[in-house]
C-alpha positions as CSV (number, residue, x, y, z in Angstrom):
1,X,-25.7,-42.0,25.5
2,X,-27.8,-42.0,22.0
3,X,-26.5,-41.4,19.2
4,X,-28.0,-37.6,19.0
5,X,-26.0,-36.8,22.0
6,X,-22.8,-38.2,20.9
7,X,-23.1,-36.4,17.4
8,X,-23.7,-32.9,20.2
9,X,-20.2,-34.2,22.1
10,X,-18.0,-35.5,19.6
11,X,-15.3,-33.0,17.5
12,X,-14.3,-34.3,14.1
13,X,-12.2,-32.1,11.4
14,X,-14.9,-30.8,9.0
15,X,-14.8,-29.3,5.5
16,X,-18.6,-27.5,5.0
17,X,-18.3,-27.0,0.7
18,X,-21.1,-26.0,-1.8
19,X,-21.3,-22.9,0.1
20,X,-21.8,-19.2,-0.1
21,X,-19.5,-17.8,2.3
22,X,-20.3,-14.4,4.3
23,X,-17.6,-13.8,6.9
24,X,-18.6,-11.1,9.0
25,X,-15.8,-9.0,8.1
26,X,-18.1,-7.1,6.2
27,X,-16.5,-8.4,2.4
28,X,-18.0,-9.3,-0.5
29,X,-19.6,-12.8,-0.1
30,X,-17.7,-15.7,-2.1
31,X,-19.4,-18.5,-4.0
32,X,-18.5,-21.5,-4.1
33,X,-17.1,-21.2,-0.9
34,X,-15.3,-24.0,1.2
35,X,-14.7,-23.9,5.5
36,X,-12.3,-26.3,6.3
37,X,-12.2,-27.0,10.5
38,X,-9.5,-29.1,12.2
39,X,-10.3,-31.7,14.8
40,X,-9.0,-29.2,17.3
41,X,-12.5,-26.2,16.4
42,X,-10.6,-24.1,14.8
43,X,-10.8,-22.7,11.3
44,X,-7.9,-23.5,8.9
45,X,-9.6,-22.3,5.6
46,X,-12.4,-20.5,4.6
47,X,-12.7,-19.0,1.0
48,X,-12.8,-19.9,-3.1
49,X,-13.2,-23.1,-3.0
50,X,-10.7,-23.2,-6.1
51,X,-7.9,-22.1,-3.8
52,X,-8.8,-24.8,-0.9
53,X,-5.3,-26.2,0.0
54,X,-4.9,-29.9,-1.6
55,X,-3.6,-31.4,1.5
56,X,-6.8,-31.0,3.6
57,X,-8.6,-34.1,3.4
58,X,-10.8,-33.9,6.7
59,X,-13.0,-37.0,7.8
60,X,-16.4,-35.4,7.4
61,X,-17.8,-33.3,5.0
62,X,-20.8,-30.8,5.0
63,X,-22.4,-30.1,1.4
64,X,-24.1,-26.7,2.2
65,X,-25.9,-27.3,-1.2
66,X,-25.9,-23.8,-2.2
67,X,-26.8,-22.1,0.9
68,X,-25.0,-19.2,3.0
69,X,-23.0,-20.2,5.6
70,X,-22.0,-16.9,7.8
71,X,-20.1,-17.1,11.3
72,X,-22.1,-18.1,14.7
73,X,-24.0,-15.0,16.2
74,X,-23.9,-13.2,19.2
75,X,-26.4,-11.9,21.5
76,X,-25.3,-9.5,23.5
77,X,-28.4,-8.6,25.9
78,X,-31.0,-11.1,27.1
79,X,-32.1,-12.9,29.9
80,X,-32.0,-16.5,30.2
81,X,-33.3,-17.0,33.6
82,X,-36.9,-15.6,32.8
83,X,-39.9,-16.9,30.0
84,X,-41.1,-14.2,28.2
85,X,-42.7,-11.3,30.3
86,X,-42.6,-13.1,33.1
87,X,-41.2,-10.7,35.8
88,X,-38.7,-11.3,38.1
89,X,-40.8,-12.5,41.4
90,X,-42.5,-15.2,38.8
91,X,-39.2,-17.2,39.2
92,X,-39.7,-17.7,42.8
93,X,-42.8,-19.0,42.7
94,X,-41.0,-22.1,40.9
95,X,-39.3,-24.9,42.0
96,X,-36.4,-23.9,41.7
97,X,-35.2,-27.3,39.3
98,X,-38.3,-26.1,37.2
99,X,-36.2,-23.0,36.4
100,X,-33.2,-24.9,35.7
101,X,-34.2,-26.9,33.7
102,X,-36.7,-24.5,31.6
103,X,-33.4,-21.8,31.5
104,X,-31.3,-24.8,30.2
105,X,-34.6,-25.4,27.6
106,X,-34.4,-21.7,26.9
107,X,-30.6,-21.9,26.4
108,X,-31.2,-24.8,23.2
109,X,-34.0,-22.3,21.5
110,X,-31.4,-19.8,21.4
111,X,-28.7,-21.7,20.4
112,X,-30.9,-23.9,17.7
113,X,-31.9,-20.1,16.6
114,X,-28.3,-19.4,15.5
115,X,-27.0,-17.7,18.5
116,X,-23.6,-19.3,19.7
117,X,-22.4,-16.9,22.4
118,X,-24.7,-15.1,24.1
119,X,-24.5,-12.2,26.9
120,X,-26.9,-12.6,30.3
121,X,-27.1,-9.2,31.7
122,X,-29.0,-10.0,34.5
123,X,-30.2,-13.4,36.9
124,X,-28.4,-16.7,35.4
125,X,-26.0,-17.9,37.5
126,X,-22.3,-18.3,36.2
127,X,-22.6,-21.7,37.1
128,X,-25.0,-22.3,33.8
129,X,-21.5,-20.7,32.1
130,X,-19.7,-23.4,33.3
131,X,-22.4,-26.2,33.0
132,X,-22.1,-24.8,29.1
133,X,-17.8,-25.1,29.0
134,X,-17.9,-28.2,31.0
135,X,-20.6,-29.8,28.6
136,X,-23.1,-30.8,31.0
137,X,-25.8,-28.5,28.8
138,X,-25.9,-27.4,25.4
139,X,-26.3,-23.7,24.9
140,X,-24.7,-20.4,24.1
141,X,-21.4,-20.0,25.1
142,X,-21.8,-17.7,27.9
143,X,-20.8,-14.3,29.9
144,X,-23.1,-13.2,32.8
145,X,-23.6,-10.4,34.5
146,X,-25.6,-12.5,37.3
147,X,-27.1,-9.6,39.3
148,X,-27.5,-5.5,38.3
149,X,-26.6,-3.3,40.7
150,X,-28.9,-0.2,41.2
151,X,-30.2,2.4,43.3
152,X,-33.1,1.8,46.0
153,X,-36.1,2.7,43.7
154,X,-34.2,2.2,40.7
155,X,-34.8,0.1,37.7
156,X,-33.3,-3.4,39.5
157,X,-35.0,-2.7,42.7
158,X,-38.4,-4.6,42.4
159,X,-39.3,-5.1,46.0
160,X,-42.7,-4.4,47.6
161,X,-43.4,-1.7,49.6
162,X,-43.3,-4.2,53.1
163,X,-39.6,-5.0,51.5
164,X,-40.4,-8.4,50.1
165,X,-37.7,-8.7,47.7
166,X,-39.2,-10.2,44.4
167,X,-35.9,-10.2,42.3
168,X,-34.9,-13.9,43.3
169,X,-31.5,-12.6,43.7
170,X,-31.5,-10.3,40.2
171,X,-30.4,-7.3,42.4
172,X,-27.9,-5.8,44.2
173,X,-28.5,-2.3,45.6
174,X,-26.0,0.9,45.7
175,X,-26.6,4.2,47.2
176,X,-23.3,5.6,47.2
177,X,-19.9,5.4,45.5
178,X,-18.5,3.0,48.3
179,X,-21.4,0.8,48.0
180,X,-21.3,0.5,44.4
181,X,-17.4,-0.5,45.0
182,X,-19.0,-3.2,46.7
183,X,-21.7,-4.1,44.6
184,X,-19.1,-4.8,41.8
185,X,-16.6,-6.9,44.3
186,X,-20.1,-9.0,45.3
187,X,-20.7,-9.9,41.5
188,X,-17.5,-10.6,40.6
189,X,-17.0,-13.0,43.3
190,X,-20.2,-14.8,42.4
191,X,-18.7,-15.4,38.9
192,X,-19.6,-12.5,37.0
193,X,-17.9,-11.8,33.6
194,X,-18.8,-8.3,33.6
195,X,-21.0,-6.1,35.8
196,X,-24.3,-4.6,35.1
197,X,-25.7,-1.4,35.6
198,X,-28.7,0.7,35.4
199,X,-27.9,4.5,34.6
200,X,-32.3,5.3,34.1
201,X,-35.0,3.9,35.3
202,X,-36.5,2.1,32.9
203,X,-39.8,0.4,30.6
204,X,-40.6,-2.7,33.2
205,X,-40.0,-1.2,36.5
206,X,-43.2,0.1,38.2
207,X,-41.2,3.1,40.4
208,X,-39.3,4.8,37.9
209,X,-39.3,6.2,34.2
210,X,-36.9,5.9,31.4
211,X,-35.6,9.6,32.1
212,X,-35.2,9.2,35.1
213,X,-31.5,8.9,36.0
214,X,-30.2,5.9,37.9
215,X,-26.5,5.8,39.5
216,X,-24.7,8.6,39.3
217,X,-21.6,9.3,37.2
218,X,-19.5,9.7,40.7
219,X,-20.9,5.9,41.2
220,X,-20.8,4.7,37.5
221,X,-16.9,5.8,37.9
222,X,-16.6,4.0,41.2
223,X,-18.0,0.8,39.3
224,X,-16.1,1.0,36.4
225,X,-12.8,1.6,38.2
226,X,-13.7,-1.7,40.6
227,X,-14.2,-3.4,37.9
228,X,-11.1,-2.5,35.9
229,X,-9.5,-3.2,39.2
230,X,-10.1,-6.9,38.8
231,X,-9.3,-8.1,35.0
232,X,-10.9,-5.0,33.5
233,X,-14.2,-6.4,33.4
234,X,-16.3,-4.5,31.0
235,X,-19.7,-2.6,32.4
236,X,-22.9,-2.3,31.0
237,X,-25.4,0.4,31.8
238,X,-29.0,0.2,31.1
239,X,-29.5,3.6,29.8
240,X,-32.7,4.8,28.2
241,X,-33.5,8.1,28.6
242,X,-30.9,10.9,27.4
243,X,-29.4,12.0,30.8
244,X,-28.6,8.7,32.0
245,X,-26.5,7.8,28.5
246,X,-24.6,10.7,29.1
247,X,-23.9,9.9,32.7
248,X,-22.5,6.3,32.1
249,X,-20.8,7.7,28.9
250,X,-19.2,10.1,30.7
251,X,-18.1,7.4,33.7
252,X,-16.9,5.1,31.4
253,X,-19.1,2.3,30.6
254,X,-18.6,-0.1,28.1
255,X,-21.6,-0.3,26.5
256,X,-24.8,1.6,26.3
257,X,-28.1,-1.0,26.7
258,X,-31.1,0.1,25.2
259,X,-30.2,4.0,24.3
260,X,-33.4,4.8,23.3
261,X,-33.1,8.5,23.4
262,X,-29.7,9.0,21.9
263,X,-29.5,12.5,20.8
264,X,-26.6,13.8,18.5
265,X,-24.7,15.1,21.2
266,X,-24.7,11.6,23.3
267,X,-23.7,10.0,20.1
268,X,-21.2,12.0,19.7
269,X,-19.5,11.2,22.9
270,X,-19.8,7.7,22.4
271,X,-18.0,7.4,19.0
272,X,-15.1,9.7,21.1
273,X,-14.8,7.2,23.6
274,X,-15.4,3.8,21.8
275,X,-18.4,3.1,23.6
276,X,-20.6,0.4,22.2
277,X,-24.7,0.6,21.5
278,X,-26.7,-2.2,22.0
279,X,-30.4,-1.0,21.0
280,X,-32.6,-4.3,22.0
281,X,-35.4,-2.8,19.1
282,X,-36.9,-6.6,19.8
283,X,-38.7,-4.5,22.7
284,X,-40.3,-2.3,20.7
285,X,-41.2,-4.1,17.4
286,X,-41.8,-7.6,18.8
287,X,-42.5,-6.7,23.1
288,X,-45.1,-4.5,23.5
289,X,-48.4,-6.4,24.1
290,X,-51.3,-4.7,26.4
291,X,-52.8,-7.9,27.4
292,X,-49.7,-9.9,29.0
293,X,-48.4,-6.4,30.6
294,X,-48.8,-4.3,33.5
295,X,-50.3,-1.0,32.3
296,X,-47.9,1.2,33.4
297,X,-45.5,-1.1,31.3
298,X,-47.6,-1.1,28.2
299,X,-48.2,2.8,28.4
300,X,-44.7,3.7,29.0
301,X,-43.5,1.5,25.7
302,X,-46.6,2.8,23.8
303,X,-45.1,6.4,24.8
304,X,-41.4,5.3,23.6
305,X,-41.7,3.9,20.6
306,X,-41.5,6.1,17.8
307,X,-39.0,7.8,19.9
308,X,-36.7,4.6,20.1
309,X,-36.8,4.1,16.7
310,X,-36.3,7.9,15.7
311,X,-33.7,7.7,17.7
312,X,-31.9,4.3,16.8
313,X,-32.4,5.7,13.4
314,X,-30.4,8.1,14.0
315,X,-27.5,6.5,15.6
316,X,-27.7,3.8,12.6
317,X,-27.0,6.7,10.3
318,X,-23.9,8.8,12.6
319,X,-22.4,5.1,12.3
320,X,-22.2,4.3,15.9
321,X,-20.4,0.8,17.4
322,X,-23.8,-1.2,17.5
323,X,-23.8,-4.4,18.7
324,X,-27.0,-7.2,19.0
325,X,-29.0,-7.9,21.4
326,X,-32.8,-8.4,21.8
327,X,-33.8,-8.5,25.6
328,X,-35.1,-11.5,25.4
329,X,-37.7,-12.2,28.2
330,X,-39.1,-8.7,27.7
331,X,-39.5,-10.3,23.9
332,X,-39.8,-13.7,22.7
333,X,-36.4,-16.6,23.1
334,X,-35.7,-18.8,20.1
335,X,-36.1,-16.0,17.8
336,X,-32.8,-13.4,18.3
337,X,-31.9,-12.5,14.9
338,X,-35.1,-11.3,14.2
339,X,-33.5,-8.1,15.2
340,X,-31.5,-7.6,12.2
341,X,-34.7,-7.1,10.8
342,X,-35.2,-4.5,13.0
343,X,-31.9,-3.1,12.6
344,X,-32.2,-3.2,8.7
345,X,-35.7,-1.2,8.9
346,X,-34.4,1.5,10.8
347,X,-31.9,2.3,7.6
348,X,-28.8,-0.4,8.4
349,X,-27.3,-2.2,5.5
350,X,-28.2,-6.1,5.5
351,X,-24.3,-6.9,5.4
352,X,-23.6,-4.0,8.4
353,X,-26.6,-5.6,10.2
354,X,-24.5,-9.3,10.0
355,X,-21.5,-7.7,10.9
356,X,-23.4,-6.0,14.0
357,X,-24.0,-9.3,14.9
358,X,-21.2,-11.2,14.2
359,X,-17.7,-9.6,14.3
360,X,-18.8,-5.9,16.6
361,X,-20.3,-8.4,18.6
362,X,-17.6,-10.0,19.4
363,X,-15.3,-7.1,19.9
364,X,-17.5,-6.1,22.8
365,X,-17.0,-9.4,24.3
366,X,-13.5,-9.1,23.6
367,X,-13.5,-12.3,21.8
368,X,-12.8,-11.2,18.6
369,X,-9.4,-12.7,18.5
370,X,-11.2,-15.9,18.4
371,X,-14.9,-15.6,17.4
372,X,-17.1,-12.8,15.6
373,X,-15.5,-14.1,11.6
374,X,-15.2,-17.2,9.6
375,X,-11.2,-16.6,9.2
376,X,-8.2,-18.9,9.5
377,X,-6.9,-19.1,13.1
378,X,-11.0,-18.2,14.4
379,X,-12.6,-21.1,16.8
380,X,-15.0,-22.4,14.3
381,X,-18.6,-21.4,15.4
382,X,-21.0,-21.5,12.1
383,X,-24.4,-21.6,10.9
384,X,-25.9,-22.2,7.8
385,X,-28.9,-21.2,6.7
386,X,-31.6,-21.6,3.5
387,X,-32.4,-18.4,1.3
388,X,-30.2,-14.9,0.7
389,X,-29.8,-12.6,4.1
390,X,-28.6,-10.2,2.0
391,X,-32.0,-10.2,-0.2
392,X,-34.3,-10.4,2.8
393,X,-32.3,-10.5,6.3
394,X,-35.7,-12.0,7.7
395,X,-34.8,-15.2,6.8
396,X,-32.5,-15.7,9.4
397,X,-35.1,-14.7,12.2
398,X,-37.1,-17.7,11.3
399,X,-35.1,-20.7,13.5
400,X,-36.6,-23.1,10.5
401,X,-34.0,-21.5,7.8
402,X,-31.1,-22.3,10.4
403,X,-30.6,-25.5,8.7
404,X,-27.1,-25.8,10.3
405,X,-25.6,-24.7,13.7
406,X,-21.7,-25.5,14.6
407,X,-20.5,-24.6,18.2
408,X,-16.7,-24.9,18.7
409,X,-16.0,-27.2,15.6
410,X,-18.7,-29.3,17.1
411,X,-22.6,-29.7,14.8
412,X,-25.2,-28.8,17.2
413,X,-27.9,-28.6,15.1
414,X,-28.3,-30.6,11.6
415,X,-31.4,-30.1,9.1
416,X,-29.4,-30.6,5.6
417,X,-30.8,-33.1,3.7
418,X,-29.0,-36.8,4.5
419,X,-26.2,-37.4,1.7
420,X,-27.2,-39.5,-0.5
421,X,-26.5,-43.6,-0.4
422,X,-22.0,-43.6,-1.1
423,X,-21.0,-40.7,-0.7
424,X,-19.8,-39.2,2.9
425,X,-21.8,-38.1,5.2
């Protein structure tokens, strides 16, 4: 083992100091902050460093030199299993140890980009969840949805018309209630952590459009009650056009994917029921690009741009439960918190947009008794990065000015400058 992968393996109690500490709660940052980890991951201190308790002496330190240090971030929707606009038959063209071991290359980007937990909503296998916990690969801590369950025709049903099914096992299909009961019992004995949905068709699906509706609520109730029948498992809906949001609202879902035509009334229903928004604007600012995409794709996104971010606008402004996520596959991997950016034009406040990521993030995981802030008792998942979010949020999109990633009370990632010649590393 060298000695990179031992420092990727190996726990040590850790005090990160010369810091600027955001905590995704949402408070005012502190200087001269300190983080103080224990050798078991977990966060004993973080705050003034003036008030760091005199009995913690840990056996490594971290000199932040200045820099932010905010909480590991989440991403809630995108697709590990698949490069960038590649569509889903492209996978089975590959050997399929060429797309383990480009998903598991995929998995470090994302990680290395700040993202410590992230959410596959469709195609990676829940055995790259345990691969993570097991620490056989470095990556994301992980939930998966492994397959989405739709309607023949629907968004997840991308087989030609002789039936060739191109999906390499993305897809389960669900015409009624009863089948959808099943759909949800088939993913959740292939490991699932929660089951996805489509409630519209959708951008990248050549049969459908985003209005058009996808389950219906009779089925979206039938899924969310199987699934609350076994652990509560959350549910997820792609949702895009208006009808559709409504529909999985109304059935319960969890959390509304994409929503880009939220109206007032849809919004309104959502902050009644809790129901989470996860708006993926990486699709529209950073996934539209006519020469890598089918026409019907590029034309359809050209068509729902200025409505998506009209619309996400809005939602931004009512105050809706938005968590992150980018889509990524339909956008670029290795670059997820480029969509606080994208959050932040559309009218969010930089520190709302880090707490989007970070702490709301978590709550729709139902982590946030563990991960999501940088507060005692949390599992200690941290980055650090050069330059002021709260100035320009864009410098955390660039993976460069992640100078710092820590996973679990374990330093993933490591650009600080060495400590100099007698003092600790």
């Amino acid at each position: 083992m060298t000695d990179a992968m031992k420092q990727e393996t190996t726990r040590t109690a850790l005090r990160v100091h010369n810091a600027r500490l955001i905590d995704g709660t949402g408070t005012t940052p502190v200087n001269d902050a300190v983080v103080v980890i224990d050798v078991e991951g977990t966060i004993t201190y973080a705050g003034p460093a003036a008030s760091t308790p005199e009995d913690i002496t840990p056996p490594r330190t971290i000199d932040a030199g200045g820099r932010t240090v905010l909480p590991g971030f989440f991403d809630c929707h995108v697709h590990l299993a698949y490069a960038q606009g590649s569509p889903p038959g492209r996978r089975a063209e590959l050997d399929p140890v060429l797309v383990t071991l480009d998903t598991a290359t995929r998995m470090r980007q994302t990680l290395d980009a700040g993202i410590t937990t992230a959410r596959d909503v469709g195609g990676l296998s829940a055995g790259y969840r345990t691969a993570v916990e097991t620490g056989r690969i470095v990556g994301p801590r992980l939930h998966t949805a492994v397959r989405i369950i739709s309607h023949t025709g629907g968004h997840a049903d991308v087989r030609l018309p002789d039936g060739t099914d191109l999906s390499a096992g993305m897809s389960e299909l669900a015409d009624t209630a009863d089948a959808a009961r099943l759909a949800v019992r088939r993913v959740l004995r292939d490991g699932a952590d929660l089951v996805k949905i489509c409630a519209t068709g959708g951008m990248g699906s050549p049969y459908d459009q985003p209005d058009d509706e996808g389950l219906l609520e009779e089925e979206i109730r039938a899924v969310v009650d199987e699934a609350r029948r076994h652990g509560g498992k959350p549910v997820a809906a792609h949702a895009q056009g208006n009808a559709g949001i409504v529909n999985a609202i109304r059935g319960g879902v969890t959390s509304i994917e994409h929503g880009y035509g939220l109206d007032e009334r849809a919004l309104e229903m959502a902050g009644e029921r809790g129901t989470f928004v996860v708006p993926t604007l990486s699709t529209v600012y950073a996934g539209i690009n006519k020469d890598t995409m089918p026409d019907y794709h590029y034309q359809k996104k050209v068509r729902w741009s200025g409505l998506t971010k009209e619309n996400i606008a809005r939602a931004i402004e009512y105050g809706a439960r938005i968590a992150l996520g980018t889509d990524a596959a339909v956008g670029p991997h290795g670059v997820n918190l480029m969509e606080l950016s994208y959050l932040v034009d559309l009218g969010m406040d930089p520190m709302a947009a880090i707490v989007a990521g970070t702490r709301t993030s978590a709550e729709l995981l139902g982590v946030a008794d563990r991960l999501g802030t940088l507060t005692a008792g949390r599992t200690a998942d941290l980055v650090i990065c050069d330059g002021d979010p709260l100035t320009d949020i864009g410098v955390l999109g660039a993976p460069a000015n992640i100078v710092c990633v820590v996973q679990d009370g374990v330093i993933r990632k490591d650009l600080l400058p060495a400590a100099p010649t007698g003092r600790q590393p």
